[in-house]
DOTIVO-304668 format. One line per 5 residues: number of its first residue (from 0); their letters; for each residue x, y, z of N, C-alpha, C. Coordinates in nm, 4 decimals. Layout:
<sites>
NUM) a) X Y Z X Y Z X Y Z  ... .
</sites>
This chain:
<sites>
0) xxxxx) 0.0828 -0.1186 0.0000 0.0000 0.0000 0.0000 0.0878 0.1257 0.0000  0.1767 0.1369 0.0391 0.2496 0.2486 0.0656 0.3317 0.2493 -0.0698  0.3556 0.1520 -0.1151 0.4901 0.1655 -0.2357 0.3651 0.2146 -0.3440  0.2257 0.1712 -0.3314 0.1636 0.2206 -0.4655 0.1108 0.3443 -0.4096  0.0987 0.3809 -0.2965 0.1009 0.5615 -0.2556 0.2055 0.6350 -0.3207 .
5) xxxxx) 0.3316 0.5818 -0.2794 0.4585 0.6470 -0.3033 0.4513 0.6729 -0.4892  0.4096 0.5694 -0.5461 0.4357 0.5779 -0.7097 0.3345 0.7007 -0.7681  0.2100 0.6515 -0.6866 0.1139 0.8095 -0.7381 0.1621 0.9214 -0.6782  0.2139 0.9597 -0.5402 0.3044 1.0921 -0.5336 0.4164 1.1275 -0.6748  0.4572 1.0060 -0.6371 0.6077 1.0684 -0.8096 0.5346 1.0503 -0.9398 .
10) xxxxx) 0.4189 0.9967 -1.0058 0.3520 1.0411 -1.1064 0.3173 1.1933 -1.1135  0.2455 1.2057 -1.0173 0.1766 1.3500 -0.9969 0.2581 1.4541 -0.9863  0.3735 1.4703 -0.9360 0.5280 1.5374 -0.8970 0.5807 1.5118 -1.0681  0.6098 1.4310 -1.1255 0.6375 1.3924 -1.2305 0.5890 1.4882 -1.4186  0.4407 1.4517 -1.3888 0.3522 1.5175 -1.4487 0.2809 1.6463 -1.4527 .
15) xxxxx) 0.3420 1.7062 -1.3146 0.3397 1.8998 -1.2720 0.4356 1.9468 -1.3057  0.5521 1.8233 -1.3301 0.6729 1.9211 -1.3498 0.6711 1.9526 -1.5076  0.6536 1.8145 -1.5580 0.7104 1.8523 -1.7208 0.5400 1.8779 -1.7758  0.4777 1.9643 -1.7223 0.3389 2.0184 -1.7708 0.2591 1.9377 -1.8915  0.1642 1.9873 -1.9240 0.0489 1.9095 -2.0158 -0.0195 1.9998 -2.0936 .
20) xxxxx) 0.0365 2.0614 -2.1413 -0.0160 2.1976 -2.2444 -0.0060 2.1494 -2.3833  -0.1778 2.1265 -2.4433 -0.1300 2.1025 -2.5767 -0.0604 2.2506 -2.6957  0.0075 2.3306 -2.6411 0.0719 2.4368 -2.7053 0.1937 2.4630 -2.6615  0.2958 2.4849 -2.6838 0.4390 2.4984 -2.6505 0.5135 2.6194 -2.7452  0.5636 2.6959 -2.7119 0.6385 2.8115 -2.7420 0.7741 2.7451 -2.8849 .
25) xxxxx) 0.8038 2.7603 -2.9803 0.8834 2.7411 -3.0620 0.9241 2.8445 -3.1963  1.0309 2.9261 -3.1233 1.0213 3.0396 -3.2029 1.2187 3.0222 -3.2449  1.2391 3.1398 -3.3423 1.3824 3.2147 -3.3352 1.3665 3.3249 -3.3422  1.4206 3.3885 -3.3151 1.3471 3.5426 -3.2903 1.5547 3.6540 -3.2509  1.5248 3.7953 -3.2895 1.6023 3.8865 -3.2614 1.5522 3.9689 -3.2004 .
30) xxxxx) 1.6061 4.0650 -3.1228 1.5725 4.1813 -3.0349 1.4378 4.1426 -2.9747  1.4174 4.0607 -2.8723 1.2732 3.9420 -2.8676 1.2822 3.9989 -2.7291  1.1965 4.0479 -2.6650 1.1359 4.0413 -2.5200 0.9903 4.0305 -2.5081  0.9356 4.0039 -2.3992 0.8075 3.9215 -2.3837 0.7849 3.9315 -2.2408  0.6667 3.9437 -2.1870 0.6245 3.9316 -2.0627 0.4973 3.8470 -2.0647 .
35) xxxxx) 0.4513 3.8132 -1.9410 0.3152 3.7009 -1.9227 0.3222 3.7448 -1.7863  0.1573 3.7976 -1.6907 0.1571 3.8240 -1.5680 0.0262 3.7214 -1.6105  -0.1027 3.7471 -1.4810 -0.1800 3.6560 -1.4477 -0.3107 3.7360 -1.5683  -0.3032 3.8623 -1.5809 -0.4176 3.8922 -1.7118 -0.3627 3.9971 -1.8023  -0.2422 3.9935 -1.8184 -0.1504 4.0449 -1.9661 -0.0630 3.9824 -1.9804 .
40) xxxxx) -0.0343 3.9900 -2.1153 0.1381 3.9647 -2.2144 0.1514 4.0623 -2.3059  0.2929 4.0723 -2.3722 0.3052 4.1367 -2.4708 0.4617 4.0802 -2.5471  0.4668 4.0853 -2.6475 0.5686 4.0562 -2.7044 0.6244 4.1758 -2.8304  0.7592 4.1844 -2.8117 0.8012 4.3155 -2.8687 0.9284 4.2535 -2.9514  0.9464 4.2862 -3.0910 1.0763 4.1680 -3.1276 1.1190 4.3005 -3.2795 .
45) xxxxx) 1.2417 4.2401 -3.2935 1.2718 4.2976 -3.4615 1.2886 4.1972 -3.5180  1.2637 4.0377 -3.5164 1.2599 3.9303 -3.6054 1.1937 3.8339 -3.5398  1.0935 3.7683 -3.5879 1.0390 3.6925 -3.5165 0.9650 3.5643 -3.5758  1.0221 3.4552 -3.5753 0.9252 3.3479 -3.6684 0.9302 3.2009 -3.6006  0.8409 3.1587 -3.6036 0.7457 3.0568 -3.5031 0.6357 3.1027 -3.4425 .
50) xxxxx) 0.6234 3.0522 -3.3384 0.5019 3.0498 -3.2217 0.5299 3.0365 -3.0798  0.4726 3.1739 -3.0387 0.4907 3.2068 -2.8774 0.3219 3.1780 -2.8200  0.3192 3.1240 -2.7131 0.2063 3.0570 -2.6252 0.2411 3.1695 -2.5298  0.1704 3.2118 -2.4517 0.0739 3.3246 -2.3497 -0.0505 3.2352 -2.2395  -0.0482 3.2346 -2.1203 -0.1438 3.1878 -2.0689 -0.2274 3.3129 -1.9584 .
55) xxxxx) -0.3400 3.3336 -1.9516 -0.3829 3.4267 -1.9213 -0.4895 3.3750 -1.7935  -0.5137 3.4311 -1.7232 -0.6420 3.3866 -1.6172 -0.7771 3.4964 -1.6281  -0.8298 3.4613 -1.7025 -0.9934 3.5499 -1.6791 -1.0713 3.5727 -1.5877  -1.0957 3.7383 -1.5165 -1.1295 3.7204 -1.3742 -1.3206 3.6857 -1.4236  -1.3263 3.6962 -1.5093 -1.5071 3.7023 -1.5662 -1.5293 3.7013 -1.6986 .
60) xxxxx) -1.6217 3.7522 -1.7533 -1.6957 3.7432 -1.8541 -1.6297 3.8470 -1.9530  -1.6133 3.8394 -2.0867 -1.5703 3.9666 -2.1379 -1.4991 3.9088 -2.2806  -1.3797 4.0050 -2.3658 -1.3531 3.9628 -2.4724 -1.2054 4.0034 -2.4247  -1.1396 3.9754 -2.5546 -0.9561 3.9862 -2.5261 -0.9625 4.1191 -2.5668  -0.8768 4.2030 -2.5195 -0.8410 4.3710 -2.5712 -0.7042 4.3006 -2.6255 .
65) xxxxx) -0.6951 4.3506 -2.7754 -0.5440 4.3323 -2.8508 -0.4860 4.4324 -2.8774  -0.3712 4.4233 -2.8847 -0.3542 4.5642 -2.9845 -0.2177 4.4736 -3.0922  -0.1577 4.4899 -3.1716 -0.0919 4.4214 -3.2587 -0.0641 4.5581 -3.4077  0.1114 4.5240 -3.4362 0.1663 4.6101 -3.5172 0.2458 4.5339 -3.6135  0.2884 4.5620 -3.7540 0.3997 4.4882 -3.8009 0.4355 4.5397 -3.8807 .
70) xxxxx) 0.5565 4.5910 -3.9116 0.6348 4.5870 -4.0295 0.6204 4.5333 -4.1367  0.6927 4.4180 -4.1501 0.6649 4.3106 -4.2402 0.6237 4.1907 -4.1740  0.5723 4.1121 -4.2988 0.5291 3.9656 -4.2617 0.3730 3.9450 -4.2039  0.3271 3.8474 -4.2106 0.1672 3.7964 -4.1667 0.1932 3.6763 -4.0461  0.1307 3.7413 -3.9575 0.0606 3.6551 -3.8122 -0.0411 3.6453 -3.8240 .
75) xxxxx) -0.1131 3.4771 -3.7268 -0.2418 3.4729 -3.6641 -0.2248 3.4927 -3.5746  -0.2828 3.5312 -3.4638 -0.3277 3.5210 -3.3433 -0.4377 3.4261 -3.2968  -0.4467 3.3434 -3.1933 -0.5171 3.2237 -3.1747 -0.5684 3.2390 -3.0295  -0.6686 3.2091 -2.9665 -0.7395 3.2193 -2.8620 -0.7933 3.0795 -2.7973  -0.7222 3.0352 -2.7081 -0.7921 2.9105 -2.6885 -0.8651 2.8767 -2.5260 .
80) xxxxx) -0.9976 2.8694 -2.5230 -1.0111 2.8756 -2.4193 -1.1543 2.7627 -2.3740  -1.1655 2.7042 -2.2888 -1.2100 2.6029 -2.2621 -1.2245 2.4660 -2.3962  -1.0896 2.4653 -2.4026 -0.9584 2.3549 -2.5401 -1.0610 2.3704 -2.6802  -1.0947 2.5165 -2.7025 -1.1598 2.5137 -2.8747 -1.1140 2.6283 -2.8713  -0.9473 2.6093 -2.9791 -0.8708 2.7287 -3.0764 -0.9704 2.8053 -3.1803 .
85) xxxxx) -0.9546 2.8917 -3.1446 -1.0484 3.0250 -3.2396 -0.9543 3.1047 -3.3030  -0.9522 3.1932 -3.4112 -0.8496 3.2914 -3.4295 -0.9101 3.3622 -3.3506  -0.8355 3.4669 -3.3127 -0.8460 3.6089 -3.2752 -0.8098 3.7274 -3.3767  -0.6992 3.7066 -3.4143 -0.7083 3.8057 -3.5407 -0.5640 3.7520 -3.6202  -0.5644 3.7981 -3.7615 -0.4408 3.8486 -3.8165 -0.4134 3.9483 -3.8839 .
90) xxxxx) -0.3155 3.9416 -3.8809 -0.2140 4.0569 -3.9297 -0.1160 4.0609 -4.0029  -0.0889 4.1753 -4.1038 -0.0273 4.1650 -4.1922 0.0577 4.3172 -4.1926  0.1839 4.3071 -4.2676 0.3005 4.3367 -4.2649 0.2179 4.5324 -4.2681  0.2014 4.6202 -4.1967 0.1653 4.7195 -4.2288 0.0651 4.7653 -4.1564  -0.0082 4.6773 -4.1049 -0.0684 4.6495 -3.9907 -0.1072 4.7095 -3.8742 .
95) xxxxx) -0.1888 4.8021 -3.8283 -0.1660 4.8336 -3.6565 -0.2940 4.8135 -3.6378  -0.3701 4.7596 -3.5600 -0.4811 4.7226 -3.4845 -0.4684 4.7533 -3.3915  -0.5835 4.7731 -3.2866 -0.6423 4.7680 -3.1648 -0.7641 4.7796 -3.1287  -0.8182 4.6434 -3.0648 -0.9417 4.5943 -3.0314 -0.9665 4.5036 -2.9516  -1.1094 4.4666 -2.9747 -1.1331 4.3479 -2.8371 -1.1956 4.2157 -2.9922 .
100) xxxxx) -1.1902 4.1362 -2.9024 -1.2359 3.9695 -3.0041 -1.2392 3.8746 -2.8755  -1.3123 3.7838 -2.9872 -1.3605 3.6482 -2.8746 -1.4025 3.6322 -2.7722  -1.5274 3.5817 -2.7006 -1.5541 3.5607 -2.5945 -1.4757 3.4805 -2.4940  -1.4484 3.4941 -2.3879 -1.4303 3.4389 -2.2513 -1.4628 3.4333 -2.1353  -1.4818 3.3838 -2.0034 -1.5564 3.3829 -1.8982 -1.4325 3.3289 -1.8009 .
105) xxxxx) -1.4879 3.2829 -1.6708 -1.3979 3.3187 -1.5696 -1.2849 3.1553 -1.6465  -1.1296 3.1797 -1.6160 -1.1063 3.0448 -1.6124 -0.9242 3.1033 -1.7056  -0.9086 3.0192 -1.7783 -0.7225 3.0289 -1.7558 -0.7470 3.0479 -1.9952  -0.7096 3.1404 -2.0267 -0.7658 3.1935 -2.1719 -0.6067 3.1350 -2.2134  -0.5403 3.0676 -2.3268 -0.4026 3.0362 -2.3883 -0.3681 3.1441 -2.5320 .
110) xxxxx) -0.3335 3.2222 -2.5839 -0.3105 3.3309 -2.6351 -0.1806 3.2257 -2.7392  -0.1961 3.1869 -2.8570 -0.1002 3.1443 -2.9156 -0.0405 3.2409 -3.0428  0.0363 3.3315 -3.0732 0.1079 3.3929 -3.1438 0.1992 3.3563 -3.2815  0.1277 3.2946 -3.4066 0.1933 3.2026 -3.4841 0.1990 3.3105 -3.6533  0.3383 3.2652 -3.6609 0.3682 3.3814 -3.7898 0.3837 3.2705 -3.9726 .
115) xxxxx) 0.3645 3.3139 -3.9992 0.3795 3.2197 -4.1736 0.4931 3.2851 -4.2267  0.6094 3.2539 -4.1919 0.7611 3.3129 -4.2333 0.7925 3.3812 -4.1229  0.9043 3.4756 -4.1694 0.9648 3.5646 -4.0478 0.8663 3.7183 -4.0667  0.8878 3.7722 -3.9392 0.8154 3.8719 -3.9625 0.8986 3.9599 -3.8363  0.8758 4.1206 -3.8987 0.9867 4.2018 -3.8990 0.9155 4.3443 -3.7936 .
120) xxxxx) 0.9639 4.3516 -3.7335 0.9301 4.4743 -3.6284 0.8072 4.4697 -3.5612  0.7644 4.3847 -3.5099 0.6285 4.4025 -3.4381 0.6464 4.3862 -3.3165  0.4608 4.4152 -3.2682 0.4075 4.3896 -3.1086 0.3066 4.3681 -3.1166  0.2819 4.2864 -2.9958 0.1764 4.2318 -2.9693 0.1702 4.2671 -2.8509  0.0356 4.3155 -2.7842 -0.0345 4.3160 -2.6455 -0.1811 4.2219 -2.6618 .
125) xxxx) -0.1910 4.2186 -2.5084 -0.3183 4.1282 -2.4671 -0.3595 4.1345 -2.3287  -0.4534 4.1779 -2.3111 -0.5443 4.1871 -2.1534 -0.6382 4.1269 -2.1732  -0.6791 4.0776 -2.0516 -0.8581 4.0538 -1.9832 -0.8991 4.1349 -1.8680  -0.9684 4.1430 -1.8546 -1.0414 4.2279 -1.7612 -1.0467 4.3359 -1.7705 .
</sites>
């Protein structure tokens, strides 16, 4: 009894550590900084190509406020929240937006950031609440 206690402690210890997110960050990127608190991110880069993941906590009901810029190149933006990916918006090389999209309600919103080539001087912001 105790050795099959002990094995579900180190599963569970095991499986918190190396997380369970079907989205994972895979980028190369220049002049690249980025933040993530509990209801913003933003990402600020002069080269940037792959996909950056964002996890957000929704205190309630409401939509995403974006704002998004680019130089060159075309992004989606992706919204995933109770596990059904939606776009949120894209963007293209010339680009400056700012707005709200997609519904959400209280609970943990995944913000995925995915570019089709490299793409050249942008930002991205994102709030809830």
């Amino acid at each position: 009894m105790k050795k099959a206690f002990s094995l579900m402690i180190a599963i569970v210890m095991i499986l918190s550590l190396a997380g369970c997110s079907k989205y994972s960050p895979k980028y190369k990127a220049v002049g690249f900084v980025h933040s993530n608190d509990s209801s913003s991110a933003y990402m600020n880069f002069y080269s940037f190509e792959g996909r950056m993941v964002f996890r957000l906590n929704s205190p309630g009901e409401g939509a995403v406020k974006y704002s998004a810029k680019l130089e060159s190149g075309t992004a989606t933006v992706y919204y995933d929240y109770l596990g059904t990916k939606s776009e949120l918006v894209s963007v293209s090389g010339g680009d400056e937006l700012d707005s709200y999209g997609g519904y959400v309600d209280v609970g943990t919103v995944t913000i995925i950031v995915e570019t089709n080539g490299e793409c050249r001087n942008g930002e991205f912001r994102f709030n809830l609440g």
